[in-house]
C-alpha positions in Angstrom: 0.0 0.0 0.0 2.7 2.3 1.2 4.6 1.8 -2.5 1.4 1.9 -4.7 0.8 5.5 -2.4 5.0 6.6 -3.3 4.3 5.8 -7.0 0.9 7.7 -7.5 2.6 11.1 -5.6 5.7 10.6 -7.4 3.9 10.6 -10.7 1.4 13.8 -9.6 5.2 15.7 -8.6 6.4 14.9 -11.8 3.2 16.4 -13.8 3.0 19.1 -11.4 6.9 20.3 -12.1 6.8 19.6 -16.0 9.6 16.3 -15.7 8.8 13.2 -17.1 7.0 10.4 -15.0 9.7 7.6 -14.8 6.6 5.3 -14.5 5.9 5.9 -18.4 9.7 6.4 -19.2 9.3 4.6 -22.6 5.9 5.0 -23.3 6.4 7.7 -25.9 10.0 6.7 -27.6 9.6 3.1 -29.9 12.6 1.9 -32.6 11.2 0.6 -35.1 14.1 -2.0 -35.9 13.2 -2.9 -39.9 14.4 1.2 -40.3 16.7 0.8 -38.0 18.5 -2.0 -39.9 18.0 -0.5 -43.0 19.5 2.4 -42.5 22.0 0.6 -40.9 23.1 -0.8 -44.5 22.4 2.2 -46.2 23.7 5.0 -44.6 27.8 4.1 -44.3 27.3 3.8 -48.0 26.3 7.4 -48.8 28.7 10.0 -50.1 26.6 12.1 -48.0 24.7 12.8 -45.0 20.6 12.2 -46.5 18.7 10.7 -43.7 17.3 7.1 -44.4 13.7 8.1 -44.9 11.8 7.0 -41.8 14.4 5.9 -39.7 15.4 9.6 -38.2 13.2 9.0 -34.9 14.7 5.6 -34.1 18.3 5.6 -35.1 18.3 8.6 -32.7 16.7 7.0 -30.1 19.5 4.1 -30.3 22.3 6.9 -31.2 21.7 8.3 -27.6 21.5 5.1 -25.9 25.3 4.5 -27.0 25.9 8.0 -26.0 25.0 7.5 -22.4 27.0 4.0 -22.4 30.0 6.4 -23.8 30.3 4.3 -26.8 29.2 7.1 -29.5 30.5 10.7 -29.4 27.6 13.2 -29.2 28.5 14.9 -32.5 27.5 11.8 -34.0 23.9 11.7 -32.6 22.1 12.7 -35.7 19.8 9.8 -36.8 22.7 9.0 -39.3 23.8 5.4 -38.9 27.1 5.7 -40.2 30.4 4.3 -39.8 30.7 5.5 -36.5 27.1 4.5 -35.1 28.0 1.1 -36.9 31.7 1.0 -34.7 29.6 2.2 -31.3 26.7 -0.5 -31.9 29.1 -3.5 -32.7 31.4 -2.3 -29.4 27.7 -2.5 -27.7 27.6 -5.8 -29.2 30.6 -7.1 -27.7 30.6 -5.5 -24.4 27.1 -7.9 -23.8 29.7 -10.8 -25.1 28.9 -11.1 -28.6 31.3 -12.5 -31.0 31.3 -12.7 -34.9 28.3 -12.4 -36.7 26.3 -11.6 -33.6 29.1 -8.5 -33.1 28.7 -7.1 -37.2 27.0 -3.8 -36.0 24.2 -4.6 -37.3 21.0 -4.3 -34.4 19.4 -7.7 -33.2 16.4 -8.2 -31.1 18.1 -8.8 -28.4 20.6 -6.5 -27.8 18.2 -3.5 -29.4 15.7 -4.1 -26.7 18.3 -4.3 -23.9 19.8 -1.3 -24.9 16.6 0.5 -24.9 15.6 -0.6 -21.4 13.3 2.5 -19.7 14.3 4.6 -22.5 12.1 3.0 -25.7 10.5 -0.2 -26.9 11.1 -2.0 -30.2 9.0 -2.5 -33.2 8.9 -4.6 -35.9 11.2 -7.2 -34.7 13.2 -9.1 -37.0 14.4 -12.7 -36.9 16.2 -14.4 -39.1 15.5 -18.1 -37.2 17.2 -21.3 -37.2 20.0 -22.5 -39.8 18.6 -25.4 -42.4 20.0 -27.0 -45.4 18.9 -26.6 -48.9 20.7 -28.2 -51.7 23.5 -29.1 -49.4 24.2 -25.6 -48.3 23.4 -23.8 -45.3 21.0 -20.9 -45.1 18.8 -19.4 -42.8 15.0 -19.5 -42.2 14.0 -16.2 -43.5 16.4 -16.8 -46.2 14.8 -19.8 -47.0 11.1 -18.4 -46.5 12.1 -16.1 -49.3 13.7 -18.2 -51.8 10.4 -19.8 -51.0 8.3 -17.4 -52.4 10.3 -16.7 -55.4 9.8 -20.0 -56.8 6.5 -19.5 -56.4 5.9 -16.5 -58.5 8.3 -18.6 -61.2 6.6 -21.1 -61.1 9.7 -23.3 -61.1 12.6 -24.4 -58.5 15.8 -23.1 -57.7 19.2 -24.7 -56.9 21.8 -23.4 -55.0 25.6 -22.9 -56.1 26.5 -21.4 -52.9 24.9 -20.8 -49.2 25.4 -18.7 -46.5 27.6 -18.8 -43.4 30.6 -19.5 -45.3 33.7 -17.8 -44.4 36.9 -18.3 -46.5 34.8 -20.9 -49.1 34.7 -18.9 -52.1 37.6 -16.5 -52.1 35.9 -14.8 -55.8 32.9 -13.8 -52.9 35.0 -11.2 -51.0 33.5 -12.4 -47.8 29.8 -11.4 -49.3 28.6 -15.5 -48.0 30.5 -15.2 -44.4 27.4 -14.3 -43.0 23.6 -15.3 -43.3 21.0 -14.2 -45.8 23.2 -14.3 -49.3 23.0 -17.0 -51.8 24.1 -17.8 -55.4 21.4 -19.6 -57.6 22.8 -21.7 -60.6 21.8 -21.1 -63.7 22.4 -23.8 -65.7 20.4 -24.0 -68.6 18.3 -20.5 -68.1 18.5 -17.8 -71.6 19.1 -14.5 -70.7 15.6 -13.7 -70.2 14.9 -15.9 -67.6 17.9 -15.3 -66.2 16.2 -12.0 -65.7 13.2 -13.5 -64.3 15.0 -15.0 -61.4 16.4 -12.2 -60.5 13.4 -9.9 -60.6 11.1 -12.1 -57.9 14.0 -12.5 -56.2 14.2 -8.6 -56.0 10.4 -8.6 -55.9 10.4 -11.0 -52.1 13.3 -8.9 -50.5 16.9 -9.8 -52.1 19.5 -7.6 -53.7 20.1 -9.7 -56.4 21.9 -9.4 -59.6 23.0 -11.9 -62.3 26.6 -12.0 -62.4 28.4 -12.6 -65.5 32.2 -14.0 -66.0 33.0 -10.6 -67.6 32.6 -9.1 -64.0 34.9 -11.7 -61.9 36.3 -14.9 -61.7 33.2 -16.9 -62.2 30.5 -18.3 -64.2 27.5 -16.8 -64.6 25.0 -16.9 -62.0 23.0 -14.8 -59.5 23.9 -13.4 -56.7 21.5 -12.6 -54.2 21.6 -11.0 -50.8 18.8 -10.9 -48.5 17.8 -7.1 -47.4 17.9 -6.6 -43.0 18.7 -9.9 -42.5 20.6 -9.6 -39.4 23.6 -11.9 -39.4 24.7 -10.1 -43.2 28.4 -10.3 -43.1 29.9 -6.4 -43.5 30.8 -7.2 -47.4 27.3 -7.7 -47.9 25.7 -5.4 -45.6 27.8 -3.1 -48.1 26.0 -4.8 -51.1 23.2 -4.0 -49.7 23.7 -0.1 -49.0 24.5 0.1 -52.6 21.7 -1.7 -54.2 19.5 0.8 -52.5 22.0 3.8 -53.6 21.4 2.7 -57.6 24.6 0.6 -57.7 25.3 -2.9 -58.6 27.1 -4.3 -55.4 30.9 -4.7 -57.1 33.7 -3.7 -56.0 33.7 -0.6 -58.4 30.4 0.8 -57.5 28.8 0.7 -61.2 25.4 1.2 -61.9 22.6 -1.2 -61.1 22.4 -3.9 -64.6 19.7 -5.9 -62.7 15.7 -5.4 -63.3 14.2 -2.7 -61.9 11.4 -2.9 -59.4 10.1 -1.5 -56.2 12.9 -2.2 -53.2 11.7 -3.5 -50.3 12.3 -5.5 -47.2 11.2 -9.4 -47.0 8.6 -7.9 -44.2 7.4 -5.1 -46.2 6.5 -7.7 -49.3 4.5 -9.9 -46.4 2.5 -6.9 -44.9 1.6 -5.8 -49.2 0.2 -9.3 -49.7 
């Protein structure tokens, strides 16, 4: 009785003097952690400092989290997740004991919401779930939820050249497959047009995805695909990633994006339009 009677006066005290009721600390501030991510990818890839539209409110919010912890310099509280936001947030990472993939900078579920503890809640979770095979490579479950879907707007199946969680396998990758949510599909015995196709619905469900020719590297042709916000992305492809959204086709000279054009969005954003 004697608390519940402390609690109510210390919330009239706090109306009554204009300071915020610590009882509803969080009520008002949420992260919304699909534009959180995102911008996440996007923003160390700029040549500028343009805002990743609708992530302003919550990349703050996490940018002054890591400010109180001391692991972000205030001048770089500016709902710009840049380099430096992406260096603060991985140091975060590890000082909670995170290793590897589960250290790449990139915001998890878990260590968003414990950062934000009594000063916001998260939104739009992500979760990349369990490991699986498919064709005798590894991927994750979103990843395979998606590859999912594209075959069924082809109509037809796809087979794997090349999984995810891969470090060192494929030297020609530059690290792009160390990390979960990229994939190369074969194709074997597909004309340039649906060569096309393929990489369209896989663009259409959530990927970056481009067909590579042997012009461009030191590989056959096939398409390389990298699976937007997924959370364990290695740094190589978050990189990809930033780029595919900045007009560019994910190589290591920054060209222009050869792949089909369509309407980029996340793996959740396709599942909330359908």
């Amino acid at each position: 009785m004697h608390r519940s009677w402390l609690t109510a006066g210390l919330a009239t005290l706090c109306l009554t003097v204009g300071v915020p009721n610590p009882a509803n600390a969080t009520s008002s501030v949420s992260v919304d952690m699909e534009a959180t991510v995102l911008a996440a990818q996007i923003d160390p890839r700029r040549a500028d400092s343009t805002l990743t539209p609708g992530a302003k409110t919550s990349v703050l919010a996490v940018e002054q989290a890591l400010d109180a912890k001391d692991l972000l310099d205030p001048r770089w509280v500016d709902g710009y997740f840049g380099t430096e936001t992406v260096a603060a947030y991985a140091a975060y990472q590890r000082s909670l004991g995170y290793t590897g993939l589960d250290a790449n900078g990139l915001p998890g579920t878990a260590s968003l919401t414990k950062l934000g503890q009594d000063r916001y809640t998260v939104t739009h979770t992500i979760s990349v779930g369990t490991t699986v095979q498919r064709d005798g490579y590894v991927v994750n479950a979103r990843t395979q939820a998606m590859l999912a879907e594209a075959q069924r707007l082809l109509g037809y199946q796809l087979v794997l050249e090349q999984g995810s969680y891969n470090p060192g396998g494929d030297p020609t990758s530059a690290g792009t497959h160390d990390g979960g949510g990229v994939v190369d599909i074969s194709v074997t015995g597909m004309n340039a047009t649906k060569r096309t196709a393929v990489a369209r619905a896989l663009r259409r469900v959530g990927f970056a995805a481009w067909v590579r020719d042997p012009s461009q590297g030191d590989w056959p042709w096939h398409i390389h695909a990298a699976a937007i916000n997924d959370t364990d992305l290695s740094s190589q492809a978050q990189h990809q990633i930033g780029d595919y959204y900045l007009g560019l086709n994910g190589l290591a000279g920054r060209g222009p994006d050869d792949g089909p054009k369509v309407s980029i969005q996340t793996w959740e954003q396709y599942q909330r339009g359908q």
